[in-house]
C-alpha positions in Angstrom: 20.3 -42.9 93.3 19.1 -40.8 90.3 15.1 -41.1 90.1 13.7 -42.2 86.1 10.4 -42.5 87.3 7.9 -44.2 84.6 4.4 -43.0 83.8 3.0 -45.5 86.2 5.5 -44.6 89.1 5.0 -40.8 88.1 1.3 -41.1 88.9 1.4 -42.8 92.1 3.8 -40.2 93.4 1.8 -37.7 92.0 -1.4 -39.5 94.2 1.0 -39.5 97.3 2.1 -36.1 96.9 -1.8 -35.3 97.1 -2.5 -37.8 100.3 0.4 -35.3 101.8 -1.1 -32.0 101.1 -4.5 -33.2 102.1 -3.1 -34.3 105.3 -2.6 -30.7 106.4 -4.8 -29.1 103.7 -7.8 -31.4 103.4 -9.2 -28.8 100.6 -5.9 -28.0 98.8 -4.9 -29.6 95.4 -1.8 -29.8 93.4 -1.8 -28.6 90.2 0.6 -28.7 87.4 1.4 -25.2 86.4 3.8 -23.2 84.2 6.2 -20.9 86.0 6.1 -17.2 85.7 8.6 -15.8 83.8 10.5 -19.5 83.4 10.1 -20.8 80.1 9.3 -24.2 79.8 9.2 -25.2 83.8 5.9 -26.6 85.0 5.6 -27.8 89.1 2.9 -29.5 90.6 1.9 -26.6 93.2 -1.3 -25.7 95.7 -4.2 -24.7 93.7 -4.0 -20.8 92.9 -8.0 -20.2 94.0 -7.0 -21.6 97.5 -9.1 -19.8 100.3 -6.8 -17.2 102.1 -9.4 -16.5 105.1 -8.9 -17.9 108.4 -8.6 -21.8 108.2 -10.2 -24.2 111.2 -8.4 -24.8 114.0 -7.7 -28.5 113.4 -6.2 -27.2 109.7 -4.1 -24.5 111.6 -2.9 -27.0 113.9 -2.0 -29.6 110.8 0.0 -26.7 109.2 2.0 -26.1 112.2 3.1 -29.5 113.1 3.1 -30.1 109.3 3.3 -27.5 106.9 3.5 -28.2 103.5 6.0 -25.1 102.4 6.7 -27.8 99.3 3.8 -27.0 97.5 4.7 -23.3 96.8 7.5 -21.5 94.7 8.5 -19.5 96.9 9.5 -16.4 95.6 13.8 -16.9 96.2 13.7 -20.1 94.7 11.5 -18.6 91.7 14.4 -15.4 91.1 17.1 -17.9 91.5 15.5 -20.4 88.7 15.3 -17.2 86.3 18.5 -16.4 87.0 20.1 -19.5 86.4 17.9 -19.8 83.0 18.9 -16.5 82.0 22.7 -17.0 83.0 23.1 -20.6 82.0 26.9 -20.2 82.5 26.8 -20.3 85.5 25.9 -23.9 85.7 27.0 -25.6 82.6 28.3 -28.7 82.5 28.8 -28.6 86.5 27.7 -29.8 89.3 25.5 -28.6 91.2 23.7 -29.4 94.5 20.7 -27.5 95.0 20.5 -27.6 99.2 16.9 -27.4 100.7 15.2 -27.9 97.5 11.7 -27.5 98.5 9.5 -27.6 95.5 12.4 -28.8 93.7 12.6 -25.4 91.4 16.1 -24.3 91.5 18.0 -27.8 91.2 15.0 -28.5 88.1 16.1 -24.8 86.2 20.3 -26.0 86.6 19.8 -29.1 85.1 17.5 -27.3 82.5 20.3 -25.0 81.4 22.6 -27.2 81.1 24.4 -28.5 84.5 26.0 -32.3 84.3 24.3 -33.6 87.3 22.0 -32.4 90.1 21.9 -33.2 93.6 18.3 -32.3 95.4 19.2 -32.7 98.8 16.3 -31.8 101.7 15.5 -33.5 105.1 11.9 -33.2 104.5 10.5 -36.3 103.2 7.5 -34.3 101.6 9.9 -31.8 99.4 11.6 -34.5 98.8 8.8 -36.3 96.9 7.9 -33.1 95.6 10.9 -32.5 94.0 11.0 -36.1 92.7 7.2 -35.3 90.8 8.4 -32.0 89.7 12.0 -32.9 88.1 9.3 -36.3 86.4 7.2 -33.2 85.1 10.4 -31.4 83.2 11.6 -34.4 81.9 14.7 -33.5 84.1 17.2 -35.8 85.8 17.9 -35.3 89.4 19.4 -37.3 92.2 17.0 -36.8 95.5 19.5 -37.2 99.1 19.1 -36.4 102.3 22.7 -35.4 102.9 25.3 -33.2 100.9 27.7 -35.3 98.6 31.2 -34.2 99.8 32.4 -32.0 97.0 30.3 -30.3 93.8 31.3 -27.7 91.8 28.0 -25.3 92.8 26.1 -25.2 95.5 22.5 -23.2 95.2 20.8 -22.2 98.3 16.8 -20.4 97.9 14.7 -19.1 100.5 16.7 -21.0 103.3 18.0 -18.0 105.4 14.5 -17.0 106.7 15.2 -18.7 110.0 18.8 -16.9 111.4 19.3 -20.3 112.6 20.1 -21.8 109.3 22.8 -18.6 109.0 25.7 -21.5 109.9 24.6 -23.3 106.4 26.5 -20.8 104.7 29.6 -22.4 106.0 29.0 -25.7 105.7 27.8 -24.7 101.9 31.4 -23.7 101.5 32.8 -26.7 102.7 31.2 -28.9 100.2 31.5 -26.2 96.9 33.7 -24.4 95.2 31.3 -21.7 94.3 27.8 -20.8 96.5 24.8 -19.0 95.3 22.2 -17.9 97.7 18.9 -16.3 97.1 16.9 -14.6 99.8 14.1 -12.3 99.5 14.5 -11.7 103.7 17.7 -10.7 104.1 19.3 -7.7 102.9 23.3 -8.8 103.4 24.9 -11.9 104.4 27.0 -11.9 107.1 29.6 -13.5 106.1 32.3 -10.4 103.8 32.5 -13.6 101.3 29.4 -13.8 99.5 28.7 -10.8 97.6 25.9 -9.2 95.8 25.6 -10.0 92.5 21.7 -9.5 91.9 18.2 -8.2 92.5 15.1 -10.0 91.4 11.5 -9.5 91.4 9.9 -12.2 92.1 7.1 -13.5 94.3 5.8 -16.7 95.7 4.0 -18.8 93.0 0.6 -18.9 93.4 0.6 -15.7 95.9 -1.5 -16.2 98.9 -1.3 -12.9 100.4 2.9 -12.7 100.9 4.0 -9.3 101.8 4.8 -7.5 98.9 8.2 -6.7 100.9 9.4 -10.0 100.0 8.6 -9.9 96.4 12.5 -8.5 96.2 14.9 -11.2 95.8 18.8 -10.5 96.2 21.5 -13.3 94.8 25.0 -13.2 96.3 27.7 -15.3 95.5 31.0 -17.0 97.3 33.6 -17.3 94.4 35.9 -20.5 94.2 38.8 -19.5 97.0 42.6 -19.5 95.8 44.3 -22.3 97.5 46.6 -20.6 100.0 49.9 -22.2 98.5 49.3 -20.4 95.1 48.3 -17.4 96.0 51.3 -14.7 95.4 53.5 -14.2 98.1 53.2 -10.4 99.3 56.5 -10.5 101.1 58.4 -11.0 98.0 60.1 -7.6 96.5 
């Protein structure tokens, strides 16, 4: 269902999205802060002046079993929100799924330039809240799922590729879009011959706890919609 949070509902998500951070980060806070570089986008994200020395064993052990990635911008998901802004065709009046949303950030930049709808789809139950308080913070419209709706027009994918094991999402992205974009500041080339390069982004994780600057580089490729096989000109004829 599509989320129209009030002001009351929008705080005590806000208040739970805190209780969830502070269950792995007891001294972390969420913040509301403007994006880098994307006009106009605010996200609720860990403080910026968060210690980046060693954390206690009991907090390391919290982030492992829980870690909450949700309350960064990571740096793909930032490149592929200023490319979107910047490229608003690309989106407009589509729709668009934005899969693993995390923070929320990608699906939050489509509907800002101008998709029809927005599909925030994540198994996390964490980014999924996130992305609920973040899209309530833009004044943006997004429908929060747990699985992919069978068909959309674009599919966005940011920062999902750092585990090869989520490699096979690029063809079950294709299954349920006629376009894909992917950004992915850790791998150089896809490989699958489909997607192709179409740009290179710098952009780094929002706030920056210490992430290699090596991953600061943020490369979009894109799967065109595929010619249906019956119209596609037949090669044999003279």
């Amino acid at each position: 269902m599509s989320d129209n949070l009030t002001a009351t509902d929008h705080e005590a998500s806000v208040a739970e999205a805190q209780r969830r951070l502070n269950a792995t980060l007891p001294m972390a806070r969420l913040e509301p802060v403007s994006l880098p570089g994307c006009s106009g986008i605010r996200l609720a994200l860990i403080n910026a002046d968060f210690p980046t020395g060693p954390l206690p064993g009991e907090v390391m052990n919290a982030v492992v079993e829980r870690p909450a990635y949700w309350a960064f911008c990571w740096g793909s998901g930032l490149g592929l929100a200023r490319f979107l802004l910047g490229n608003p065709h690309w989106v407009t009046g589509k729709s668009v799924v934005d899969l693993g949303s995390g923070s929320g950030v990608a699906g939050i930049a489509a509907a800002a330039a101008g998709a029809a709808t927005v599909v925030a789809c994540d198994t996390d139950p964490d980014a999924r809240l996130a992305t609920r308080v973040n899209a309530a913070l833009n004044g943006q419209q997004l429908e929060i799922s747990t699985t992919l709706p069978a068909r959309c027009d674009l599919l966005l994918m940011a920062d999902i590729l750092y585990d090869r094991a989520n490699l096979p999402l690029l063809s079950v992205a294709q299954r349920h879009a006629d376009e894909v974009l992917v950004a992915d500041s850790r791998i150089r080339e896809l490989p699958d011959p489909g997607y192709a390069r179409i740009a290179t982004i710098s952009a780094a994780t929002f706030p920056n706890l210490g992430e290699f600057d090596e991953f600061a580089t943020v490369r979009v490729f894109h799967r065109p919609r595929q010619t249906p096989r019956s119209s596609r000109p037949d090669s044999s004829a003279g």
